[in-house]
N, C-alpha and C positions, 0 to 999 in steps of 0.2 A: 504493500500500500504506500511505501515510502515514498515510488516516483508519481503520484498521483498527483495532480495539481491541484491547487486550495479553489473550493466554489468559492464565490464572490458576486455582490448584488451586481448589475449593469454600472453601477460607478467605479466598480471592481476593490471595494471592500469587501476583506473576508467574512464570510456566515459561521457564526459560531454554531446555531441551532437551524438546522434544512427538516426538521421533523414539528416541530411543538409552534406554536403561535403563542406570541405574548399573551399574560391575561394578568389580573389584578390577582393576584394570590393563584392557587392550584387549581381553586374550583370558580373563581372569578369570571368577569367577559372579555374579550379578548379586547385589545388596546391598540387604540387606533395610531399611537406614538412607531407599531410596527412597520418600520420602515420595508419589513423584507416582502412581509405579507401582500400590504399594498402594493406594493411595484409586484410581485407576481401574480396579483389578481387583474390587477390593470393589463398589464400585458396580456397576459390569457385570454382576457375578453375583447381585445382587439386585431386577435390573431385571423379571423376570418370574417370577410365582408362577401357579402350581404347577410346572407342566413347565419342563421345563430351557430355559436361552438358547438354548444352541445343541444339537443332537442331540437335537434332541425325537422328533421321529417312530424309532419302533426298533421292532425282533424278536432276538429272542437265542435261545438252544437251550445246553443243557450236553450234556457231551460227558468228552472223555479225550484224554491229551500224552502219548504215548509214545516216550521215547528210542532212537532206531534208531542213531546215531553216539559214539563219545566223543568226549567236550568237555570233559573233565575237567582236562585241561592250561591251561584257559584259564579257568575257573570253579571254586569250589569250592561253588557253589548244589546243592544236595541233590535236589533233583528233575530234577537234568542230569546224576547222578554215575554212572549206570552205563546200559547198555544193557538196554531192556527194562523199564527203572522208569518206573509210570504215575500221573501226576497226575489227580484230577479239574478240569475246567475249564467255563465258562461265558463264553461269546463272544455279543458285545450288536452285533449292524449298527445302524446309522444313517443317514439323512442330516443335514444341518448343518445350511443356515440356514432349513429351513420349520417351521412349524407342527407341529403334532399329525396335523391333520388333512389336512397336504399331500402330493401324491402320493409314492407310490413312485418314477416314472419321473422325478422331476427331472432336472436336469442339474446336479448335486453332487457333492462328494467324499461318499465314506462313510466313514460310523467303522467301525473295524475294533478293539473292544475284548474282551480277553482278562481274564478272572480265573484264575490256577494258586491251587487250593486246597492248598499245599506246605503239608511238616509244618515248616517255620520260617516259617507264618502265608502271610497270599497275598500274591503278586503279579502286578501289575495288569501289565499291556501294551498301554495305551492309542494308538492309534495311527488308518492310516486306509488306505485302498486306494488311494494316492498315495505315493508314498518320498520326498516333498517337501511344501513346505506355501508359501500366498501371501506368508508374511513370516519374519523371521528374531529380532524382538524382538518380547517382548509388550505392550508400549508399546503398538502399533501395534494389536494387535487388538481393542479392544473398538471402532474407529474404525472398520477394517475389516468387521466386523459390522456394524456401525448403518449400513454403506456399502450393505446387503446385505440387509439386512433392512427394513418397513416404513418407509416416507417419513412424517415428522413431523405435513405437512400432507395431500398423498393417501390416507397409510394402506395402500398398495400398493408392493411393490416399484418400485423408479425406475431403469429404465436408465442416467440423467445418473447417480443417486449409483453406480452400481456401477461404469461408465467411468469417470467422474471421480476416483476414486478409485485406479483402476488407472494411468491414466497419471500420477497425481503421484507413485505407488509403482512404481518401473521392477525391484521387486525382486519380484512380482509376476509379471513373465513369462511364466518357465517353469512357474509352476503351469496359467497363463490354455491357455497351448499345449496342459497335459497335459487339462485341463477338456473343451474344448471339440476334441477328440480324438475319435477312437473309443469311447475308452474313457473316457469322460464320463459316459456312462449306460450300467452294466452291468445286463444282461437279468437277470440276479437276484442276490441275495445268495451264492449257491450257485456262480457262475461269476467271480470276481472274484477278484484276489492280494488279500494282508493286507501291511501294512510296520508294522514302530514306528516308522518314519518318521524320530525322531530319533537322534543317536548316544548310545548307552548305554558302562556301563563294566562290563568282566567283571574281577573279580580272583581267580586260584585259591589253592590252598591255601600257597602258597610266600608269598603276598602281591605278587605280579605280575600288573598290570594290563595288559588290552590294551583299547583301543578296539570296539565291536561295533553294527552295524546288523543288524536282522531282516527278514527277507523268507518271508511264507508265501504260498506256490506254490501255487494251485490244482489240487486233482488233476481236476477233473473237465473242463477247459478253460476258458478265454477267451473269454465269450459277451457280446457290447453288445449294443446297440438304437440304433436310427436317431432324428434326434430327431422326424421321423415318427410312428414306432413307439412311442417311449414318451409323444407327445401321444395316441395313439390309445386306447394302454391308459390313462393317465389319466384319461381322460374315462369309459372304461369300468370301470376299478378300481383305484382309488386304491391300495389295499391289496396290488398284485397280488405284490411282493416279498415282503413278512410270510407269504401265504397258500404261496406257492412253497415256501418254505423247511418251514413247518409241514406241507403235505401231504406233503413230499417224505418228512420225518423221520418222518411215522406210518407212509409207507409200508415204511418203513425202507431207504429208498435213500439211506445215512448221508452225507453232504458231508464231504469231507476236506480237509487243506492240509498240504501238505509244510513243514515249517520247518525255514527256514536261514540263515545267518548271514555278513555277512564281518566279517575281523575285519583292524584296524589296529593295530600294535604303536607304544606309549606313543610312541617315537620317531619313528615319523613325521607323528606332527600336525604338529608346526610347520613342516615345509619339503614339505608336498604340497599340488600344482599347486591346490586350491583350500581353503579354509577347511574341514574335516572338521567343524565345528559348525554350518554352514550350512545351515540347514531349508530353503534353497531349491536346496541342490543333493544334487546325488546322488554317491557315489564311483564311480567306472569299475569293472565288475567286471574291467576285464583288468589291473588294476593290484591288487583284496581280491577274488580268487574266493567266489562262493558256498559253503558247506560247511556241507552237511548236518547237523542236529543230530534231528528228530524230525518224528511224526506226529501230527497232529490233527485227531479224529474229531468229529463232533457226532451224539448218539445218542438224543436225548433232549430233549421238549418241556416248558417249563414249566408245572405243572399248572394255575397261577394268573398271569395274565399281571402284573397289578399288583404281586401280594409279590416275584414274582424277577426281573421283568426292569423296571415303571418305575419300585421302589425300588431298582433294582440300582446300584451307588455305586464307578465307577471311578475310582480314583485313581493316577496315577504317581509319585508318591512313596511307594509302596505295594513297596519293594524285599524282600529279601529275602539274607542274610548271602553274598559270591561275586558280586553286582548291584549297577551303583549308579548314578549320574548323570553325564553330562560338562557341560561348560561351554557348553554351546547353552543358549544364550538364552532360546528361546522354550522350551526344556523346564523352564528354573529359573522361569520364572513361572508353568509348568502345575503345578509342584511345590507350588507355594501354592493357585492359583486352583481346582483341581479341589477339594481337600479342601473349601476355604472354601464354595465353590458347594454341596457336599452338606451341611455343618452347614446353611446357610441354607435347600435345599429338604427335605431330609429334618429336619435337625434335629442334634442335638452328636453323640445319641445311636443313631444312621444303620450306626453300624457291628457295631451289637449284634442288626440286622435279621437272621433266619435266612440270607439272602443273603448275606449282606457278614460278615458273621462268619468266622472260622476253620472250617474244615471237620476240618484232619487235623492241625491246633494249637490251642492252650489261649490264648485271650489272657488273660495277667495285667497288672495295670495299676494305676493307683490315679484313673481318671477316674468320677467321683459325679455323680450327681443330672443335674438339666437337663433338659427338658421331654420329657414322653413317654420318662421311665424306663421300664422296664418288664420289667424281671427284678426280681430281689431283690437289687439295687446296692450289691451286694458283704456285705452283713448288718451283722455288727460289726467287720470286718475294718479296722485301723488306714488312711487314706485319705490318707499323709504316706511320704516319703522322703528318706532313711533309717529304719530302726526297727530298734527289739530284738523284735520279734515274727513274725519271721520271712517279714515281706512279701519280695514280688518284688523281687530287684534287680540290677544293669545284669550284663553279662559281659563288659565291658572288651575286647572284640572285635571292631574295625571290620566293620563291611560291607561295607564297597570299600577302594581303595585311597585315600590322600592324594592331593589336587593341588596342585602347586607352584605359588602365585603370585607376581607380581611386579607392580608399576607401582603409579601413587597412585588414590585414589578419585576418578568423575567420569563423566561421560554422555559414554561415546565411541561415533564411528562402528563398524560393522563393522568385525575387522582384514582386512584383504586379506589374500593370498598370490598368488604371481605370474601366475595363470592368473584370478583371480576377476574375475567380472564379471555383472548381472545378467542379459546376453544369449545368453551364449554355451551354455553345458547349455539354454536354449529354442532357439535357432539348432541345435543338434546334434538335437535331438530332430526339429526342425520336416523337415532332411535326411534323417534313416531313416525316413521316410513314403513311402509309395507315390504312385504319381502321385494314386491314386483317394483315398485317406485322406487327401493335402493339398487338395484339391476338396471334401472333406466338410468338416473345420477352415475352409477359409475360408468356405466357407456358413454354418455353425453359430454362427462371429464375426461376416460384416456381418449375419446374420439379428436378433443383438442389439445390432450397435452403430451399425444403419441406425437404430436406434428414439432413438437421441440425439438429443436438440434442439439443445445448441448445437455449433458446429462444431469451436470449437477444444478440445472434450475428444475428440470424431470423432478430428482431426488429431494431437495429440497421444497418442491410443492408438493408431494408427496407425505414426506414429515409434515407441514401442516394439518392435511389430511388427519392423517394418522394421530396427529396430537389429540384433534377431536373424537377420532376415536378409533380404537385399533383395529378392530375388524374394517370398518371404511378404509384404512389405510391399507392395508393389506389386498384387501378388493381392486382397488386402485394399481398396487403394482404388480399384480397378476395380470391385469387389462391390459395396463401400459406395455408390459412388456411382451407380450402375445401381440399385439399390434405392432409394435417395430420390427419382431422377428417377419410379421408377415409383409411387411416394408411399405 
């Protein structure tokens, strides 16, 4: 390792920490003073124009959120306040790391994003049909993607870079188990859960906050594809998910999802069995039962695919007064990176699009000018804060609750709690498999990780494997190695 050269930002000082993002103490939010962070999210999200980095290929449909539960005890957000009050909304599917032009049937997570057009402005609910994600900082992910995405020099995705990648990231796992699953490649946009994936914060009217993860339940079932199945449609129609979803809603055989919630009270973050801010794991529902909050219909095709759904411009820092953020990691760098990503492919002025705009609110503001104005930007209306002329101003009303930190500034690891670890949530998953569904998982991994060239990223994703659990692991290099004998 001697003659390896020192990383260093683009000013070309050296990086001490390429793994951790700063945060105010261990379990604190991350700290915007991280010069490394920022200059790598920024770049990442500037690396491709026009279409997005990531979540390029998409279909979305608007629709309606109607509250069937009270939740009023734990939120005091306006469009959760009473049973029977309906939101308009617009829900954008994706997959991640292809193209425009790549198929539907990948074997991807999908994005699962929500717009609630609420009368205290929208909010976004960015998330994914996964209740977990491959990493837990955002450090980590624009390296991650470029692991994933074309090869510098082939120009084709590279098996080495996406194994290699994986076994030097053992936090990675449980998403790799959830992947390459059944539920890997869902038969359509229409058959598949929704999560926000990260832990959120609800605060109600009292000013008492509790912890909160989303989960939207399919109502129509649980349908994959074999990866067979979805090479087969592939070849035959790239498109076949977008089209599904569109004939389905003209036929008006509307797609729904139950939404529902659990929730953690403030006090038990810190002493449950595994880190409640960890994008790589999930909480036990037998410990935060599911609890229903509403229904969400989609009714409705967009009339023009470009204006509403590839300027459509989701952001999670996009809350709303009763909603707010926790100190996951990886969601305090989406809090930056999503906005930034849209001023840079849409423009500053991205939110004034009929899309992205307030639907059942006014936004008042004092943001001017900037390429591709295009209302009457604001007239003569004073464009400074404070004023005597009666502009917009603040209502001294938080939106969530405070969080208490502690510790000095500094790039730490993960905090543990006494259960965490990155094998065990993949090790449990990998045991509630059927005999037949771990037969498919272990096809579905040597079928990609026989295509590695050198060995010891083979043997090393393997020990992964295996750490979650030793039969899996063994399974695995039995596969692997019967496939390369057969070349």
């Amino acid at each position: 390792m001697a003659d390896r050269k020192i990383l260093t930002t683009e000013s070309g000082a050296p990086v001490a920490d390429n793994q951790n993002s700063q945060t105010a103490g261990p379990g604190g939010p991350v700290l915007m003073q991280d010069h490394l962070l920022i200059e790598k999210l920024a770049r990442f999200e500037r690396e491709r124009i026009p279409e997005r980095v990531v979540h390029a290929k998409g279909s979305g449909a608007f629709g309606t959120f109607e509250v069937t539960k009270d939740v009023s005890r734990y939120t005091r957000a306006r469009f959760l306040a009473k049973v029977g009050k309906r939101t308009e909304v617009l829900l954008r599917f994706s997959t991640v790391a292809g193209e425009k032009g790549s198929a539907d049937t990948v074997r991807d997570p999908r994005g699962f994003a929500i717009k609630f057009y609420t009368e205290d402005g929208n909010y976004d609910l960015v998330g994914n049909n996964t209740p977990i994600f491959f990493l837990r900082d955002p450090l980590k992910f624009p390296d991650f993607i470029h692991s994933q995405k074309r090869d510098p020099y082939t120009n084709v995705q590279e098996p080495d870079n996406v194994w290699d990648f994986f076994s030097l990231s053992p936090e990675t796992t449980h998403q790799f188990v959830w992947l390459f699953g059944d539920r890997g490649i869902p038969a359509s946009y229409r058959n598949m859960d929704g999560f926000g994936s990260h832990t959120f914060q609800w605060m109600n009217a009292k000013g008492e906050g509790v912890w909160v993860k989303y989960h939207l339940k399919c109502d129509q079932g649980i349908k994959c594809l074999t990866a067979q199945e979805a090479a087969k449609i592939a070849g035959e129609n790239p498109d076949y998910c977008h089209l599904d979803l569109l004939h389905a809603i003209e036929r008006k055989e509307f797609p729904s999802w139950t939404v529902k919630v659990q929730i953690m009270p403030f006090a038990d973050a810190p002493r449950y069995r595994f880190n409640p801010f960890d994008l790589t794991k999930v909480w036990s529902q037998k410990d935060y039962p599911l609890i229903e909050v509403g229904t969400l219909v989609l009714n409705r095709n967009p009339e023009n695919y470009f204006a509403e759904i590839e300027q459509a411009a989701f952001d999670p820092a996009n809350f709303v007064p009763g909603i707010g953020p926790s100190p996951d990691k990886m969601l305090q760098g989406r809090l930056f990176a999503y906005g930034d990503a849209h001023r840079y492919r849409l423009g500053t002025n991205h939110t004034q699009l009929p899309v992205n705009k307030p639907h059942a609110a006014e936004s008042c503001n004092y943001g001017r000018d900037g390429h591709m104005r295009f209302d009457g930007n604001a007239g003569r209306a004073k464009n400074y804060e404070p004023n005597s002329f009666g502009g917009p101003a603040q209502t001294n009303d938080a939106l969530y609750a405070p969080l208490e930190l502690h510790g000095a500034t500094g790039s730490f690891a993960w905090e543990h709690h006494k259960e965490d670890s990155d094998f065990v949530q993949a090790g449990d998953l990998y045991r509630l498999m059927s005999e037949e569904e771990k037969k498919r998982l272990v096809d579905n991994i040597s079928g990609s990780l026989s295509r590695v060239g050198r060995e010891e990223i083979i043997e090393k994703s393997i020990s992964a494997f295996r750490s979650a659990d030793k039969d899996f692991g063994d399974r695995l290099t039995k596969a692997v190695k019967a496939l390369r004998q057969k070349g």
